[in-house]
C-alpha positions in Angstrom: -39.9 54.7 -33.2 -36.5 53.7 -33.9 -35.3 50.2 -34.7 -32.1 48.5 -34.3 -30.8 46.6 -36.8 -28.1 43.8 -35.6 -25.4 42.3 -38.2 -23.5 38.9 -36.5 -20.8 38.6 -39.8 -19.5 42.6 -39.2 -20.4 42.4 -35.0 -22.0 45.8 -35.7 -25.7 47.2 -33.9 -27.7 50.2 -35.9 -29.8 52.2 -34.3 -32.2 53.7 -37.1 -34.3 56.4 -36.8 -38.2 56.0 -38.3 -37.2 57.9 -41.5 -34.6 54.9 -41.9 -31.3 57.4 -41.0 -28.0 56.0 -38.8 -28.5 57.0 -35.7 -25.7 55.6 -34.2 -23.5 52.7 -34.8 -21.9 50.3 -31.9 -19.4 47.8 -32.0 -20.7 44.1 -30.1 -19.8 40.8 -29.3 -22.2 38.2 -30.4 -22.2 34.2 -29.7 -19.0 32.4 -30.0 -21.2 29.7 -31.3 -22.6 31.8 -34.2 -26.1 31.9 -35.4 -28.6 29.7 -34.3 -32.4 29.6 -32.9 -32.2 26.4 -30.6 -32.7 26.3 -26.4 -29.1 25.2 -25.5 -27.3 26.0 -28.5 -25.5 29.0 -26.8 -26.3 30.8 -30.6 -27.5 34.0 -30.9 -31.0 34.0 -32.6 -31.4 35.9 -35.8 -35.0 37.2 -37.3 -37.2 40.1 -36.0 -37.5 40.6 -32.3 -38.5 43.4 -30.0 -37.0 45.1 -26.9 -39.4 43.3 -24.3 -37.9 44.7 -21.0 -35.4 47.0 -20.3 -33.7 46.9 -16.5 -31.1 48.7 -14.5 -32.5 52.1 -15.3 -31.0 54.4 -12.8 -28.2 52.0 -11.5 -24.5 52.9 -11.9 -22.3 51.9 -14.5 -21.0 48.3 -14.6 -23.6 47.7 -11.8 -23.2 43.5 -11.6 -26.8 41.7 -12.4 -27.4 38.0 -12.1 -30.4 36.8 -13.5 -31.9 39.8 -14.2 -31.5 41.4 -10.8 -28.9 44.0 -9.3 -26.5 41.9 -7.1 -25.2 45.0 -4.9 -21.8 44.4 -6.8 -20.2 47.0 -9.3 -17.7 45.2 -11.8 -14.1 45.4 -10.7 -10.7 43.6 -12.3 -10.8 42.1 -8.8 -14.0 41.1 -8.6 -13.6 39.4 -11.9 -10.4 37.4 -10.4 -12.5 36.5 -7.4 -15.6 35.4 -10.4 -13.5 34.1 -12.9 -16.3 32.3 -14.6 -19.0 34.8 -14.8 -20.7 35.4 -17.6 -20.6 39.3 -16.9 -23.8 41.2 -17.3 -23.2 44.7 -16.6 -24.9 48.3 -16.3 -28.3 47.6 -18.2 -30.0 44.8 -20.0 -32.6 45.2 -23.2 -34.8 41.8 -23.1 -35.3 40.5 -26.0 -38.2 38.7 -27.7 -38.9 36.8 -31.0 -41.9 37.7 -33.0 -41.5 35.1 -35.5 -43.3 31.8 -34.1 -41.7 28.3 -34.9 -38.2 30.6 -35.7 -37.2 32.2 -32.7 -40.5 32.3 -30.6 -42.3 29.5 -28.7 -41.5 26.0 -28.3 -37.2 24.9 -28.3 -36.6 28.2 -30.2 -38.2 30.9 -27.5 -35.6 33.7 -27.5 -37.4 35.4 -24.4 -37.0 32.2 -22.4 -33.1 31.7 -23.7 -32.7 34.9 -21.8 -30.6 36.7 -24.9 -30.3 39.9 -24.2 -28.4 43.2 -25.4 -26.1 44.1 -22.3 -23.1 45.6 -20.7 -19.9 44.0 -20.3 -16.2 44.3 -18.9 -14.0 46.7 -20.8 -11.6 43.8 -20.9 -14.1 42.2 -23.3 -13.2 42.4 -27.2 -15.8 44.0 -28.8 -15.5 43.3 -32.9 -15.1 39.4 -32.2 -17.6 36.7 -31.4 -17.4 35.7 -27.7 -20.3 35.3 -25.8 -22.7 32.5 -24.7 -25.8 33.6 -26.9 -26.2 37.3 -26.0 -25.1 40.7 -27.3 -22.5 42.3 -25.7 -21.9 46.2 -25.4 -19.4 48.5 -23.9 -20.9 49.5 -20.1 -20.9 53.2 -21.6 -22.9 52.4 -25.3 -25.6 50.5 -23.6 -26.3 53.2 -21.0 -26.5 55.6 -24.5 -28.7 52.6 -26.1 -31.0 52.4 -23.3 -32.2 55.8 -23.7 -32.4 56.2 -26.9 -34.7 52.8 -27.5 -38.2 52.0 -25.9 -39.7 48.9 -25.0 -41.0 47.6 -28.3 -38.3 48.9 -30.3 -38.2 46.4 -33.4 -34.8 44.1 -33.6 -33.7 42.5 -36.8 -30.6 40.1 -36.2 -28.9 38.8 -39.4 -26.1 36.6 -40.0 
């Protein structure tokens, strides 16, 4: 099984093969906040995780999803200047859950129930630079690629 390996200082996602070989490397966006385990913190959480859901298998690219679901909306500039504070999830999502309990699973520090996930996002959105509210942020186009190529379970590492 492959694992992906997530680095928050370069903004850089591996996905490694099981003999421990570059698959593929992808530019991201993690929190502007930085690093950081706590409900509300708008951080993204480091440690081991694993893919616990993946959703929006089959739908189009920058299909729009609010809490999880399809809205029936495909990401335009003019349906972000008709949205202008949407946090923009787009195209597929990879759920992510801590294994690590008291660090990033259970209690205040329950990355499943912060909803972080790996997603799609807006072309206008730098990729390379900090910037969102707790999540990881991929081109519409990588994610789709990422999507296939990682199963539910796949093993996450996030380091600062």
């Amino acid at each position: 099984m492959p694992r992906i390996n997530i680095n928050i200082s370069s903004q850089e996602l591996d996905l490694i093969d099981d003999k421990g070989t570059l698959i593929k490397r992808y530019r991201v966006s993690t929190s502007r906040n930085g690093a950081g385990e706590l409900n509300g913190s708008y951080c993204t959480p480091r440690g081991k995780h694993i893919v616990r859901a993946k959703i929006g298998a089959g739908h189009p690219l920058n299909t729009v999803f609010v809490d999880r679901r399809p809205t029936g909306e495909i990401y335009s500039p003019k349906l972000a200047r008709r949205f202008p504070d949407r946090d923009w999830i787009l195209t597929r999502i990879l759920w992510l859950s801590g294994c690590e309990p008291g660090f990033n699973r259970l209690g205040k520090v329950d990355t499943m129930r912060r909803c972080i996930y790996i997603h799609g996002s807006p072309e206008s959105v730098e990729m390379g630079k900090p910037g969102s509210i707790g999540c990881i942020r991929m081109r519409s186009r990588d994610i789709v690629e990422l999507f296939d190529l990682a199963p539910l379970r796949t093993p996450v590492e996030i380091i600062a």
